[in-house]
Structure formats: structure tokens, C-alpha cells
N, C-alpha and C positions, 0 to 999 in steps of 0.2 A: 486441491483447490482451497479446502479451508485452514492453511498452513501460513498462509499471506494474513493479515492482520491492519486493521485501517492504526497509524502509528510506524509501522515497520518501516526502515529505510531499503529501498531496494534499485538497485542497477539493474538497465535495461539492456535487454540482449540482443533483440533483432528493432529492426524500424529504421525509421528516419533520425531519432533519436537515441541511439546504438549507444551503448557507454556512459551515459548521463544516469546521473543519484538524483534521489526525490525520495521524499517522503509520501504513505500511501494517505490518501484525503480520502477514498470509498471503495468501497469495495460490493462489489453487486455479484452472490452465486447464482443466481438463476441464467445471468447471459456468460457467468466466467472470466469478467472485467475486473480491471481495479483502475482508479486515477490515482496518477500520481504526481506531486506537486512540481509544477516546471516543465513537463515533459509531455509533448503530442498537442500539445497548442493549437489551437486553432480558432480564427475569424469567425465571429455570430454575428450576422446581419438580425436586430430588431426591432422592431414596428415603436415608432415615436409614440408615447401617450405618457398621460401624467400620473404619480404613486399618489397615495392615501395623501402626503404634506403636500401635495401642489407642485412639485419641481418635476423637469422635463427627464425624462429617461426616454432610452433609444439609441440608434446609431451603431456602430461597430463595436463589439464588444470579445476581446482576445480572454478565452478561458482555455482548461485544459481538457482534453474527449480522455473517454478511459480506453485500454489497451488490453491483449489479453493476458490474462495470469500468465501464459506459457511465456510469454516473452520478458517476465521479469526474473530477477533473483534475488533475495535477500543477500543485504550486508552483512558479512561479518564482524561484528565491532571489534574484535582482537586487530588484524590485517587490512580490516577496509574493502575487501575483494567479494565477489560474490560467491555465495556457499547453497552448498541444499539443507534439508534441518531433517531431525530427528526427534524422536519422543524418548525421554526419560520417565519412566514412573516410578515416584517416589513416594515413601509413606509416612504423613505427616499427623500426628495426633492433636486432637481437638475437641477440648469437652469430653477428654478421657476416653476418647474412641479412635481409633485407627482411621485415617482417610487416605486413598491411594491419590495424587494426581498426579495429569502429566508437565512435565517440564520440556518446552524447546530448544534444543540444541541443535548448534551447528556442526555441520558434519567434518567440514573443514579444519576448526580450532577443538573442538570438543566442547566449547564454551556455552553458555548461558544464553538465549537470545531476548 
């Protein structure tokens, strides 16, 4: 679950929207969702009232719902396709001391994500 990243570009696998890239805009662990930009749209019916400047807000309003993790996959940016990822741990020194971190990698290219 926590391998998806709000920023990652990821292709959709199952749904209505089967095959469509998007960029991720949120990502929620507690339900297992992420949104993703362009994808699972959907019509919000909201109640007319006026903001803080006085101008009318209301009316039909087309945003995106989020979708579940399972149904998405990260790009791979080498080929474009969707891939799984991986952890590289690498050890990078800093202030004269050894820091281990991990790196994401695709499982596909071997690349960098």
C-alpha cells in the first residue's frame, strides 16, 4: 500500500477507466484509495450559497473519486508500461556517518522511480 506516492504517474488496470495515465493527486491508507488525476470522474450535485467574496458557488460540479490502490500500477518511465517496484537499500554517508536508505525501483527496467 505504501509503495504508490501522491506525484507517481500510474496506469489504471481494472474499471471503467481501464488503460488511462494520471498523475496521483492523494492518496488515503486508512481506506486503501488514491486519486488520480483525469480518471473515475464523477458529477457532484452542490447546494447554491455564497464564499467569504460574495460570488455564487453551487451547481454541477465534475471532480475526480479515488479508486483502489489495487487497481492501479506505476509507470515505468524508461518504456512507458506499468511495472511493480522494488526496494534498493543503499548506503549513503552524511556528516561523516553511514546512512542506509531505501531506493524505489522498477521491477521491469531496473530503473530509478
Amino acid at each position: 500500500m505504501a509503495k504508490i506516492k501522491k506525484g507517481d504517474t500510474v496506469q489504471v488496470l481494472a474499471g471503467k477507466d481501464k488503460g488511462s495515465t494520471g498523475k496521483v493527486i492523494a492518496v488515503n491508507r486508512e481506506t486503501g484509495r488514491v486519486t488520480v488525476e483525469g480518471v473515475n470522474r464523477v458529477t457532484r450535485h452542490t447546494k447554491a450559497g455564497e464564499s467569504g467574496r460574495g460570488s455564487r458557488t453551487g451547481g454541477l460540479i465534475v471532480q475526480e473519486a479515488p479508486i483502489h490502490v489495487s487497481n492501479v500500477a506505476i509507470v515505468d518511465p524508461s518504456d512507458k508500461k506499468p511495472t511493480r517496484m522494488k526496494t534498493r537499500v543503499e548506503t549513503v554517508e552524511r556528516d561523516g556517518r553511514q546512512k542506509a536508505t531505501r531506493v524505489r525501483v522498477g521491477v521491469r527496467s531496473g530503473k530509478d522511480l
